[in-house]
C-alpha positions in Angstrom: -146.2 75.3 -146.7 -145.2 71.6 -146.9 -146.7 71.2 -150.2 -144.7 74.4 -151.7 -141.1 73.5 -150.1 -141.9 70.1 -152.1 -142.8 71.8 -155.1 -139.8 74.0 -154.7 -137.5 71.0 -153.8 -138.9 69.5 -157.0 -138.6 72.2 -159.2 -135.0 72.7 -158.6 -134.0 69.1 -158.9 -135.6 69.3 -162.5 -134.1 72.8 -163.5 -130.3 71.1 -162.9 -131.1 68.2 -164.3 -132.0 70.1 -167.4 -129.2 72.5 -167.5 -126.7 69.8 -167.2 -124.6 69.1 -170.2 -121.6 67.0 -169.0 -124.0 65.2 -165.8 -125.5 64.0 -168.6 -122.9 62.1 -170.0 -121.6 61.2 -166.4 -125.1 60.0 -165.5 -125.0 57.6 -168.7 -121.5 56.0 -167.3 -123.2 55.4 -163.8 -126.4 53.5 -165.3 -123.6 51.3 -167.6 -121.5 50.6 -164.7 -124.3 49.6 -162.5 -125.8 47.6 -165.2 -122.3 45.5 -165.7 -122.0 44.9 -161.6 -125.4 44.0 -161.1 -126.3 41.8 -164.3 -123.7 40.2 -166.3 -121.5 39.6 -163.1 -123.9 38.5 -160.5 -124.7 36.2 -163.5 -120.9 35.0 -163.9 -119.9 35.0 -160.3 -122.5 34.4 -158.2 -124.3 31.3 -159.8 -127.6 29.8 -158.5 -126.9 27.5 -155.2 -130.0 26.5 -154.3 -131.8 25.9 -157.7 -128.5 23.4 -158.7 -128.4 21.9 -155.7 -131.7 20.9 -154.0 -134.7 19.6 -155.8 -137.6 21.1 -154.1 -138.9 24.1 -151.8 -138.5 21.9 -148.4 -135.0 21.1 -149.1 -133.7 24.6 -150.1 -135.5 26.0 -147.1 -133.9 23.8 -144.6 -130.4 24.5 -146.1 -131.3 28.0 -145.5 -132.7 27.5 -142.1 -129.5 25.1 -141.3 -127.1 27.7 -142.5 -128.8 30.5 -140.3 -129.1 29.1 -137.3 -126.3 27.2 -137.6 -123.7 30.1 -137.6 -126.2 31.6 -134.4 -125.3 28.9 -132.6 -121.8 28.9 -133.8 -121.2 32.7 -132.6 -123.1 32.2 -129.2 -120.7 29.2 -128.4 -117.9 31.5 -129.3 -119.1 34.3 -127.2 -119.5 32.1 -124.6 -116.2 31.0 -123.9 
């Protein structure tokens, strides 16, 4: 019975997606949108800290290490008072 609901479920995802004329075209417009927010502004906005900054593996893991448990501390001290 599982297998045939999945077959089903299946079945009817692929039917719509082939009788679609304007999803289609909406579909299209998703994948470019989601293409422009993910790889030409992440490569813009959001350039590489670590890489630019620290020279090795050691170094870029203690920043990260530093910065974690850093603001941990930072909100237990706040809670605290």
């Amino acid at each position: 019975m599982n297998d045939n609901l999945l077959r089903r479920c299946y079945n009817f995802y692929r039917d719509g997606f082939r009788a679609m004329t304007v999803g289609r075209t909406l579909w299209k417009i998703i994948a470019v949108k989601l293409l422009v927010m993910f790889a030409v502004l992440k490569v813009f906005f959001f350039p590489d800290f670590l890489n630019t900054t620290f020279d090795n593996d050691q170094q870029r893991a203690d920043h990260v290490l530093q910065q974690l448990t850093g603001a941990a501390e930072h909100n237990e001290q706040r809670r605290m008072r």
